[in-house]
C-alpha positions in Angstrom: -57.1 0.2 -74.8 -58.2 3.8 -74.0 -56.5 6.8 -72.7 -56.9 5.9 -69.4 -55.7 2.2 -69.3 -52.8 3.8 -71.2 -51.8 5.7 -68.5 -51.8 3.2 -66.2 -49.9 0.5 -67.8 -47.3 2.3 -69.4 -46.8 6.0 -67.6 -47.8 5.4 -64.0 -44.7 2.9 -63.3 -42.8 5.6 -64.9 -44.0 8.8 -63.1 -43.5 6.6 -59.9 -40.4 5.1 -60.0 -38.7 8.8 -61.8 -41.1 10.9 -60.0 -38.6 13.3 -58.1 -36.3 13.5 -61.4 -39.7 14.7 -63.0 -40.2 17.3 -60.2 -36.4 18.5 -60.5 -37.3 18.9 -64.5 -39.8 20.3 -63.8 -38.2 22.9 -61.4 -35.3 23.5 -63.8 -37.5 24.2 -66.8 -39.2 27.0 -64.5 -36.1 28.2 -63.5 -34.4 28.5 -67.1 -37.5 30.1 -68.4 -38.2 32.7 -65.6 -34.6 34.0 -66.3 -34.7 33.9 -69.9 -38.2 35.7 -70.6 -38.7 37.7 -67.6 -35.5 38.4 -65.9 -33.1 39.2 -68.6 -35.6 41.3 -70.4 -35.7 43.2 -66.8 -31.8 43.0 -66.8 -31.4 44.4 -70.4 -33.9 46.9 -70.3 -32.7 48.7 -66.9 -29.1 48.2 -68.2 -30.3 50.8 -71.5 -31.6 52.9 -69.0 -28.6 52.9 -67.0 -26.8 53.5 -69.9 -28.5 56.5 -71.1 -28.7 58.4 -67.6 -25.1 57.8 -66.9 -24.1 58.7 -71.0 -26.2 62.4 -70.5 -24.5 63.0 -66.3 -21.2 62.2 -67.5 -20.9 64.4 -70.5 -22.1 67.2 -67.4 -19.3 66.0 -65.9 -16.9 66.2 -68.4 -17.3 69.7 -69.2 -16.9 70.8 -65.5 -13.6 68.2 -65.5 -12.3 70.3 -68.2 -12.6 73.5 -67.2 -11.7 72.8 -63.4 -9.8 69.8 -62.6 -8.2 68.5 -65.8 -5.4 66.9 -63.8 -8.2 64.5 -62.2 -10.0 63.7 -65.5 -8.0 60.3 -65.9 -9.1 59.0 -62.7 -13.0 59.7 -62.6 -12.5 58.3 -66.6 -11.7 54.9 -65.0 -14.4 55.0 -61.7 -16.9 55.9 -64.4 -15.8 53.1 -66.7 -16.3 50.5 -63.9 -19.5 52.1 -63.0 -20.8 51.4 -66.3 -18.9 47.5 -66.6 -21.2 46.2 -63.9 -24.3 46.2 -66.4 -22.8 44.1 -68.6 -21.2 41.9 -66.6 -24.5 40.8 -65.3 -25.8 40.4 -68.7 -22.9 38.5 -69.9 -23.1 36.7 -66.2 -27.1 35.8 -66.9 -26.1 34.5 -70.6 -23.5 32.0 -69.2 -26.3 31.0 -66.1 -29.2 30.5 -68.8 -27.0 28.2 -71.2 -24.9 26.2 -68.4 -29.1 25.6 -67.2 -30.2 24.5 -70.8 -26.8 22.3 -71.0 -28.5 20.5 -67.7 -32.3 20.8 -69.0 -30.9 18.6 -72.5 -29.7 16.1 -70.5 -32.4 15.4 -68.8 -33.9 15.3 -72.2 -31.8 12.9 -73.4 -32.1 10.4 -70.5 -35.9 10.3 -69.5 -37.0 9.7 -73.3 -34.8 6.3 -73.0 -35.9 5.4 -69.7 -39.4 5.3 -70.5 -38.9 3.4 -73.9 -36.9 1.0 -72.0 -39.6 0.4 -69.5 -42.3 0.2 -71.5 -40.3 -2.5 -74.0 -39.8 -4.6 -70.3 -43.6 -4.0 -69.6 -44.9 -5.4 -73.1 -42.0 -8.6 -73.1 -43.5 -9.3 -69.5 -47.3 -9.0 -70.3 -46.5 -11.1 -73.3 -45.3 -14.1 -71.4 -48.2 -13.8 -68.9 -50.7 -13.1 -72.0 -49.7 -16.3 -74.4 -48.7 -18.6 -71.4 -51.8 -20.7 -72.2 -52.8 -19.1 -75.5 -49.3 -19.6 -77.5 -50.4 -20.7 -81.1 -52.3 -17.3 -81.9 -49.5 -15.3 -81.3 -47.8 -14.2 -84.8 -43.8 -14.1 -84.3 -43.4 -11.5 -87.1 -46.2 -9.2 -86.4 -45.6 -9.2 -82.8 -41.4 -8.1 -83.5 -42.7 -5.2 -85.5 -44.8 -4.2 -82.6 -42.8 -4.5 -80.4 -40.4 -2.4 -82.1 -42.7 0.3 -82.9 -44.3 0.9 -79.6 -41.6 2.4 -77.4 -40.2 4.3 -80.8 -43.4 5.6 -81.0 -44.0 6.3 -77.6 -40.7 8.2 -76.9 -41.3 10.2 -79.8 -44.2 11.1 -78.1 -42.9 11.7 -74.8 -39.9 13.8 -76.4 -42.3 15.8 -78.0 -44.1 16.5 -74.6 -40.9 17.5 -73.1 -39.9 19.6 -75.7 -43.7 21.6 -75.6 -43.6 21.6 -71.6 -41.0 24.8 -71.8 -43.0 26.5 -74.4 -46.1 26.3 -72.4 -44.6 27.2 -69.1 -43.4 30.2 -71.2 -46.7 31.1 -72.6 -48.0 31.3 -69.0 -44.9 33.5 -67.9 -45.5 35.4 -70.9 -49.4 35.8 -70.2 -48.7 37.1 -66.4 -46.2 39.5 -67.8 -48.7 41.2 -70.1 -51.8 41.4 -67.8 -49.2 42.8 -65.5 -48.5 45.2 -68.5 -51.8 45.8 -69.2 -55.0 44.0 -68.8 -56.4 44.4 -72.0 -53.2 43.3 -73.9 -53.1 40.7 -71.7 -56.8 39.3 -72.0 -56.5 39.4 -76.0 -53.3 37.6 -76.1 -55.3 34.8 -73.9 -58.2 34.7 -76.0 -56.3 34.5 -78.8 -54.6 31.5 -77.5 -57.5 29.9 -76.7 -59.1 29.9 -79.6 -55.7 28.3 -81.3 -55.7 25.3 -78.7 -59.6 25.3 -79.6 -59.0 25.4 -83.4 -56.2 22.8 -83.0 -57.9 20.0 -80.9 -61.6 20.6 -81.1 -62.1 21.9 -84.2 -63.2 19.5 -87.9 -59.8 20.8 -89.0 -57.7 19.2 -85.7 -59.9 16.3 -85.6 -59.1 15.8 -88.9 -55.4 15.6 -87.9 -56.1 12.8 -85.4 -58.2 10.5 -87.9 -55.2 11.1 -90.8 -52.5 9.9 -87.8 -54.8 6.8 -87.3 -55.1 6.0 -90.3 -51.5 6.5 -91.3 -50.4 4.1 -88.3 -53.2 1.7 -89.5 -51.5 1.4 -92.9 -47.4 1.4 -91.6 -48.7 -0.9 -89.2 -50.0 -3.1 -92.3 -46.9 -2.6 -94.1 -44.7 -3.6 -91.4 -46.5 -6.6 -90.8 -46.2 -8.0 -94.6 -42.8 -7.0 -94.6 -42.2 -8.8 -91.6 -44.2 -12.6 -92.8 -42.1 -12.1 -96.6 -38.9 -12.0 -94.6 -39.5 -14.6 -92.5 -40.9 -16.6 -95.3 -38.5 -15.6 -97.9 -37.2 -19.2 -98.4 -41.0 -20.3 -99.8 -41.0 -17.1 -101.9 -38.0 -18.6 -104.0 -38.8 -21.3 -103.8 -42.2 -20.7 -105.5 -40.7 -17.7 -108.1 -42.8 -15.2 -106.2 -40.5 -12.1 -106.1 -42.0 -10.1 -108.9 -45.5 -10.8 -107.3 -43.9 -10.2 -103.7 -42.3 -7.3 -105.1 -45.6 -5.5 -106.9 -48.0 -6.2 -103.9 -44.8 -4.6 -101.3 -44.7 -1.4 -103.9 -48.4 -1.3 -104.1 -48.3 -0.8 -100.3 -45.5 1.1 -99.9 -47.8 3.9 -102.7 -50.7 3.5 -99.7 -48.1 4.3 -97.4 -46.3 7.3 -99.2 -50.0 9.0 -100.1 -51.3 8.7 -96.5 -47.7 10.1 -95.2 -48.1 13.0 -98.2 -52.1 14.0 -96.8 -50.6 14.1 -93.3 -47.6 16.1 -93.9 -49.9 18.0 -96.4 -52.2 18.7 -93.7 -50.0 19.5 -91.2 -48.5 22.3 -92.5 -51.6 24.0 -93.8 -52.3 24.2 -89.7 -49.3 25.4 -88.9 -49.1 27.9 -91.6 -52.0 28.9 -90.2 -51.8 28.7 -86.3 -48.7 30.8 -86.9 -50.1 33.5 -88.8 -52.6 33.6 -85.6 -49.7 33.8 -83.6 -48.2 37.0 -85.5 -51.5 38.9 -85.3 -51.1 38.3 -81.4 -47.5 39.6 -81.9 -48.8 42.3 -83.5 -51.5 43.4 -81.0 -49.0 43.1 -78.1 -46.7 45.9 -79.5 -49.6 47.7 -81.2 -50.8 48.0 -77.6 -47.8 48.6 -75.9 -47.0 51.5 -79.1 -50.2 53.0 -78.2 -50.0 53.2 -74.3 -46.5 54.3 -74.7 -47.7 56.7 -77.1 -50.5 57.8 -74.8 -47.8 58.7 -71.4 -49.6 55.6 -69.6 -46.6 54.3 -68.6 -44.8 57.7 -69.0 -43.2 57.1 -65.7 -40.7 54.5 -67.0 -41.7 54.3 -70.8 -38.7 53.4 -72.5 -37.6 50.5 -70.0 -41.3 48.9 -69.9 -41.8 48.8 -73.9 -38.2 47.5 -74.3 -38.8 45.0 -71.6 -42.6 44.3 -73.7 -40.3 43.9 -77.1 -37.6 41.3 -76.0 -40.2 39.2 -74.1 -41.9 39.1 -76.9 -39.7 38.2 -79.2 -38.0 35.4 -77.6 -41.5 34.3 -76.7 -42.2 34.8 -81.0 -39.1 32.3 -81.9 -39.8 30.0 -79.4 -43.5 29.8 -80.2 -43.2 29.6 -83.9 -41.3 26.6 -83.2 -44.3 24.8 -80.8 -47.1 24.3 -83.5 -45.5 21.5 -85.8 -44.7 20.1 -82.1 -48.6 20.4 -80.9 -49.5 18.8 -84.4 -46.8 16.1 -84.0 -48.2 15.4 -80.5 -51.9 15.0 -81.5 -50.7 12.2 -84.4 -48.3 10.7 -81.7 -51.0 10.1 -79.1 -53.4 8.4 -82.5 -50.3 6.3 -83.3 -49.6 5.1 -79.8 -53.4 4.3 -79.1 -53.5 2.8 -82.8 -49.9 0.8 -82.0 -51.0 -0.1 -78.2 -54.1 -1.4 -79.5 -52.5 -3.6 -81.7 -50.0 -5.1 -80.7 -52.6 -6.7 -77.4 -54.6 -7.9 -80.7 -51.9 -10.0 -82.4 -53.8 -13.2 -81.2 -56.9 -12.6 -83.0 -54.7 -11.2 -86.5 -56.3 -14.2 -88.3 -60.1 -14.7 -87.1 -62.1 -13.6 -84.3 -63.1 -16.5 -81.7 -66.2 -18.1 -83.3 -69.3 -18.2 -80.4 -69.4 -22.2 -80.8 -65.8 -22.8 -79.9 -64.3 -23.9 -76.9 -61.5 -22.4 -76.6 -61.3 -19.7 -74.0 -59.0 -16.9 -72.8 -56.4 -17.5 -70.2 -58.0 -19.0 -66.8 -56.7 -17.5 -64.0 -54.2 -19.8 -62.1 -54.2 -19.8 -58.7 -50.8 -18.8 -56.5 -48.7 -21.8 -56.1 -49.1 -21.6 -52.4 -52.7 -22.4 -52.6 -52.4 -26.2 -53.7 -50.1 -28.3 -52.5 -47.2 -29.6 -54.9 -47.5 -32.2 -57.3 -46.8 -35.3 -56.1 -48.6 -38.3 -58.2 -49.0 -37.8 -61.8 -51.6 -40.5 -63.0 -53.5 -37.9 -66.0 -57.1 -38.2 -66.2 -59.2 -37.2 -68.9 -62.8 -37.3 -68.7 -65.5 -36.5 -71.4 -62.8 -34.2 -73.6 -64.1 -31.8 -76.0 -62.1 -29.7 -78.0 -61.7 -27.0 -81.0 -59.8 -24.8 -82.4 -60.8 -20.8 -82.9 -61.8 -20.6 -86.7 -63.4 -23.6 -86.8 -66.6 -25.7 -85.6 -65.0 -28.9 -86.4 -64.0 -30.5 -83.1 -60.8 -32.1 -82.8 -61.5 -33.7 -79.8 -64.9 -34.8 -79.1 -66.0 -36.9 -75.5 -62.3 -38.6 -74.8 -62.1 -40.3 -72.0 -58.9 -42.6 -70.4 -57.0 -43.1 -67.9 -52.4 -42.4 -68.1 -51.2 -44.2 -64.9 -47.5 -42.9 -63.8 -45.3 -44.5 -65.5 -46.6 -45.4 -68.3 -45.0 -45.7 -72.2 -48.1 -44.3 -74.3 -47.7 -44.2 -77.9 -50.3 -42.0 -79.7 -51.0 -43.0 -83.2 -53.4 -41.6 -86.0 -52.8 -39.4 -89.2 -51.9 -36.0 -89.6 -54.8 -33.8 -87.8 -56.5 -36.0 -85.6 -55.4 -34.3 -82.3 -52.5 -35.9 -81.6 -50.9 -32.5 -80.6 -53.6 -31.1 -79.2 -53.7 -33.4 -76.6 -50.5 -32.9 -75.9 -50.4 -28.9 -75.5 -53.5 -29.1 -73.2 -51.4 -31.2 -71.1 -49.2 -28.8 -71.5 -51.6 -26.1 -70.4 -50.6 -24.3 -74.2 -54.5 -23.9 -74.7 -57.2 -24.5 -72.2 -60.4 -26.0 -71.8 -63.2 -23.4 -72.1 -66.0 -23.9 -69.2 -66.6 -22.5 -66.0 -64.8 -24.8 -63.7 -65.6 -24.5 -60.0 -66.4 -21.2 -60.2 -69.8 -19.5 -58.7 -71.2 -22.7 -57.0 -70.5 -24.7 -60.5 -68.9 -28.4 -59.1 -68.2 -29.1 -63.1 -64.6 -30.8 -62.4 -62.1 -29.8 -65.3 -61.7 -32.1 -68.1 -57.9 -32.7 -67.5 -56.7 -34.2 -63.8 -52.7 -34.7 -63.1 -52.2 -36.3 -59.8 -55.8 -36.0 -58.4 -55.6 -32.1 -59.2 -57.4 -30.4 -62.4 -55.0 -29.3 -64.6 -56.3 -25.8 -64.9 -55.7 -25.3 -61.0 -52.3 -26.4 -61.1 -50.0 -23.5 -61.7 -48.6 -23.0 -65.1 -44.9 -22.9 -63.6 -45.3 -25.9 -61.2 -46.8 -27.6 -64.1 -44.3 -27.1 -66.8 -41.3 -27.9 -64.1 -42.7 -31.8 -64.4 -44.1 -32.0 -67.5 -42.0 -31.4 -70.7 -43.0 -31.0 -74.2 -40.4 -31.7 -77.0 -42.4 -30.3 -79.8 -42.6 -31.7 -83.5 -41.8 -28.0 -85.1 -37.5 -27.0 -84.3 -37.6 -23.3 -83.3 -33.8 -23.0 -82.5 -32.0 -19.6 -81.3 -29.3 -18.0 -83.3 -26.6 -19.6 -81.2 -24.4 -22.1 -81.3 -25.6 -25.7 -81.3 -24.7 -26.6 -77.5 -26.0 -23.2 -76.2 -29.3 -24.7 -77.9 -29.8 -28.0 -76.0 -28.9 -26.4 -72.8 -31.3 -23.6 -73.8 -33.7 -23.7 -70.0 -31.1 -26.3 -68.4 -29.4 -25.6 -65.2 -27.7 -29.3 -64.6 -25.6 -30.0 -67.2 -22.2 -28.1 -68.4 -21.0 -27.7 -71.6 -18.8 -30.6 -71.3 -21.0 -32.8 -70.3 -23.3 -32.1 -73.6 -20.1 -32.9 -75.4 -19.9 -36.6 -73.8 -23.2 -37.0 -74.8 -23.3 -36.3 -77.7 -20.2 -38.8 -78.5 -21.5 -41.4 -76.3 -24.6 -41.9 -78.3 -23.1 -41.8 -81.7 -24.7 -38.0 -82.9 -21.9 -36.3 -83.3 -22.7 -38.5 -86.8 -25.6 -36.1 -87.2 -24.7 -33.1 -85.3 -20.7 -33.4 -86.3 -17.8 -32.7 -84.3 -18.5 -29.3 -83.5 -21.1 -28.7 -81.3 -20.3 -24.7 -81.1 -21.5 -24.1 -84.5 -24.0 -21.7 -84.8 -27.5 -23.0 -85.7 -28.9 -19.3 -87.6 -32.1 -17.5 -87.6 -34.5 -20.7 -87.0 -32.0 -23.1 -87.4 -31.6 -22.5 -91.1 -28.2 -22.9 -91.0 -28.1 -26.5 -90.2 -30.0 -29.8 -91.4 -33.2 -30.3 -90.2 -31.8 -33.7 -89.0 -29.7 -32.0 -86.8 -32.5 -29.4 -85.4 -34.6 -32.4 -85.0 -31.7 -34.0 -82.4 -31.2 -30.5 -80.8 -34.3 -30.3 -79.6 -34.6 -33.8 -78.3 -31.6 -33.1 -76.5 -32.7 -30.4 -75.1 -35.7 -32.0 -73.5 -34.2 -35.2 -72.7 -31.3 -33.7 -70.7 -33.8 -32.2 -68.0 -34.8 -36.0 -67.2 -33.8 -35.2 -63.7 -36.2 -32.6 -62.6 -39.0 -33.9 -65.2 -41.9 -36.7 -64.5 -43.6 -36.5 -67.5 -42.5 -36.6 -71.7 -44.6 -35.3 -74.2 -42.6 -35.9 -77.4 -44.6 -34.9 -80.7 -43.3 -36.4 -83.6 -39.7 -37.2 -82.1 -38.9 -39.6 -85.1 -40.1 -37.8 -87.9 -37.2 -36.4 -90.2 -34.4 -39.2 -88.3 -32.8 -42.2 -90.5 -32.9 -45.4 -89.1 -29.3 -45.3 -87.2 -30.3 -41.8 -85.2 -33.4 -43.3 -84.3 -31.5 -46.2 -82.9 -29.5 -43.5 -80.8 -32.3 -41.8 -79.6 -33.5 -44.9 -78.3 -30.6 -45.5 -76.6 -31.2 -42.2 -74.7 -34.3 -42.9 -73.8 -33.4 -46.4 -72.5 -30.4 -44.5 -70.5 -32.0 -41.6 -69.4 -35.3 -42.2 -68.7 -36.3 -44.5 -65.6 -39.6 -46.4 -64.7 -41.2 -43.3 -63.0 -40.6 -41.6 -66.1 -44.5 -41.2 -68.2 -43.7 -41.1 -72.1 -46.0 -40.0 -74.6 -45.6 -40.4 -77.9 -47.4 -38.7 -80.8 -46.8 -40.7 -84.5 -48.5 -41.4 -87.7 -46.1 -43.7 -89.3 -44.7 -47.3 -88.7 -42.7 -47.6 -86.0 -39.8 -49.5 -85.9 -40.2 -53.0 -83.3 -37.7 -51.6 -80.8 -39.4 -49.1 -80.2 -42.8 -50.6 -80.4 -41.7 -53.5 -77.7 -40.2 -50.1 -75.2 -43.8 -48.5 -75.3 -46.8 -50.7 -73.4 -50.0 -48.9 -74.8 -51.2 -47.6 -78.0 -54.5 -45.2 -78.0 -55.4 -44.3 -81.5 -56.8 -41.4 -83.2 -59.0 -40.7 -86.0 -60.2 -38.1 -87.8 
């Protein structure tokens, strides 16, 4: 993804839907720092002169008050006092004014930073479910978490960063005005000088060198975080196998890479700031050596003392405020390479394990037309004609020229061993993967492989499609919930109660137990496989109301003989005559369940 795609996908939404907060920062920051480097500057230095013209008059005065009219000398004492509080009070006044403004600046600060991560964590969730719809299998469940964790942290780090640079820069252009106001030479050195920092900083071998270290550093955290995330989630396999001194070595031996990267950058960054603030003292210095010399030189003789004393405090709030951009500007330039590096990624986690091979046939999402454009599903005889499959990875094809016919209906069992396609079938029916070929499109009348009710499968929309169609799948992802929460994970007809009656009515509460609000743990590791096994056949038979078509991979696999008999009896109950089942298997199966089913298609390797 590039800079500009960037922009669009993840700031545009932002800038528009906070666009007149933005302007209203915007405003505020020009406010606060027009009253902090040019007005009270102006305010202090008058005040001094005040000061002094009043200090030399009054001791006039006093001598007069003492030799004429001592009686009087306590009341002009206090009108002269008061004369000389309004300075101050101003001062003090523009203090309170400049912080009470600050106090409002940091809390816009602290809110837009949040916002935008919080935005741009909804954007990548929502292009995730649109992006794997069809494409599921290649997306890696660890590697996308750390991505998605990493992409907004990064990306507010980045966008707090700008925020925090935006006031300095609006002050080096206050700052800039004021000196070629001052004096144009002054001000035309203090611009170049600039320039060529901003030049030396992003142009230069030294800055670009600061970008390709930031890349390369995300590169390798991005690595790390990625093997950290596939050890814990295979942790189980690493005991099991006595790998945690090899785990252990290889995670160190990263971490080193890691560390010595983070050391160059850091290493790096300070040699450019060390130097882009000695550049920034030597522009200190001209200023006053300037302003000495035209002072100096009665150029500004006219008010001398109140323009040099106005030059010195602007410049040295501009000094500490400036000495505090340039490890900002550095940190900016390594967060824009770690969000393009991050970005990148994380819309690459479907080709982590090998590119797409130029002989396969599987393709990138189609697109789907809206649901209004075909008319709703209303027969769902499947037709497959001339089927040719494989996976990415691979020239092997798992499915080669199938053909036959699935009238509605029907009770299908699908038998062959282990890799044969038996689930592959399944999740192109499913629309999980699709059919590479160009369909229909640019005068082509190639029909798609795959027909449900007279419609090609890739023209049916992936939500109509997956309203009628369920897939129990052979693999038990559960949620970290309880155990009823789980099989009525996506259901919207039964109650909590109702699961309960189930469950007792067809004897798993044997398997599952008497309480069905246990929590199942991170993948279900907290219960039996035989008891994930039942949740998600639960979960799939219980939307037999809304559903037209069963695809059950492996739905016995893992059961003893007595749960099988129960989930029999819940097919027999639940599932009517208009009800297609399809069954994937590659063992015996028992005769009940062999007499229920009226067709066998088998597979072979």
């Amino acid at each position: 993804m590039n800079f500009q795609e960037l922009q669009k996908k993840y700031y545009d939404p932002f800038l528009k839907e906070y666009f007149w907060i933005l302007i209203l920062y915007a405003v505020l920051c020009l406010v606060v720092y027009y009253l902090q480097l040019i007005y009270f500057p102006n305010v202090v230095t008058k005040s001094i002169t005040m000061f002094k013209s009043k200090s030399s008059s009054g001791e006039k005065q006093n001598l007069q008050r003492e030799q004429s009219q001592k009686n009087q000398k306590s009341k002009n004492n206090t009108k002269y006092k008061n004369n000389n509080a309004r300075p101050l009070f101003i001062i003090c006044l523009t203090f309170i004014i400049i912080i009470l403004l600050h106090f409002i600046k940091n809390q816009f600060d602290a809110f837009l930073p949040v916002r935008h991560s919080q935005l741009i964590r909804e954007t990548i969730f929502k292009d995730t479910l649109s992006s794997f719809q069809t494409q599921f299998k290649n997306l890696s469940i660890g590697i996308y978490m750390s991505r998605y964790n990493a992409v907004p942290r990064e990306m507010r780090y980045l966008s707090e960063t700008f925020m925090g640079l935006w006031p300095t820069l609006l002050m080096i252009l206050f700052v800039t005005g004021f000196l070629f106001y001052y004096d144009v030479f002054t001000g035309l050195g203090f611009l170049i000088l600039h320039v060529f920092m901003m030049y030396f900083m992003f142009l230069s071998p030294w800055g670009r060198k600061c970008f390709d270290l930031a890349a390369e550093r995300a590169t390798i955290q991005l690595k790390t975080t990625d093997e950290v995330s596939q050890r814990v989630m295979n942790m189980d396999h690493i005991f099991i196998n006595q790998q945690e001194e090899e785990q252990t070595h290889q995670h160190h031996d990263r971490e080193e890479e890691l560390g010595q990267k983070f050391y160059e950058t850091a290493n790096h960054t300070n040699q450019m700031v060390a130097f882009l603030s000695v550049l920034s003292i030597v522009a200190f210095g001209w200023v006053l050596y300037r302003g000495y010399q035209l002072s100096k030189n009665k150029k500004h003789a006219f008010h001398e003392t109140e323009m040099f004393t106005r030059l010195l405090l602007t410049m040295c709030f501009f000094q500490n405020s400036v000495l505090k951009m340039y490890p900002r500007l550095v940190s900016l330039i390594q967060g824009i390479m770690t969000v393009h590096v991050f970005i990148s990624s994380i819309e690459m986690t479907d080709k982590n394990n090998n590119e797409t091979p130029t002989n396969s046939t599987i393709s990138q999402p189609l697109s789907t037309p809206m649901l209004s454009s075909i008319p709703p599903l209303r027969s769902f005889n499947i037709e497959i004609r001339n089927l040719t499959f494989s996976y990415p990875s691979t020239s092997k094809f798992i499915l080669k020229n199938w053909s036959f016919s699935i009238p509605e209906g029907s009770r299908i069992i699908l038998q062959g061993p282990s890799g044969s396609g038996k689930s592959t079938l399944m999740k192109l029916l499913i629309r999980f993967y699709e059919v590479e070929g160009n369909y229909g499109n640019n005068g082509n009348d190639a029909k798609y492989p795959i027909m449900m009710g007279g419609i090609e499968l890739n023209k049916i929309p992936v939500e109509e499609l997956r309203r009628h169609v369920k897939y129990i799948p052979q693999t038990t992802h559960l949620l970290d919930d309880s155990m009823v929460q789980n099989i009525l994970f996506g259901n919207t007809v039964y109650t909590e109660e109702e699961v309960k009656k189930i469950v007792k009515q067809f004897k798993l509460d044997r398997v599952l137990g008497n309480d069905v609000y246990k929590r199942c743990g991170a993948e279900g590791k907290n219960i039996s496989l035989g008891m994930q096994k039942v949740i998600v056949i639960l979960r799939g038979l219980l939307q037999h109301r809304t559903t037209s078509i069963f695809l059950m991979d492996e739905p016995f696999s893992g059961l003893d003989e007595e749960t099988r008999e129960s989930v029999m009896d819940m097919f027999e109950s639940m599932l009517s005559s208009r009800h297609t089942i399809i069954i994937s298997n590659h063992v015996p199966l028992s005769s009940r369940i062999k007499k229920t089913m009226n067709r066998t298609i088998h597979f072979q390797i």
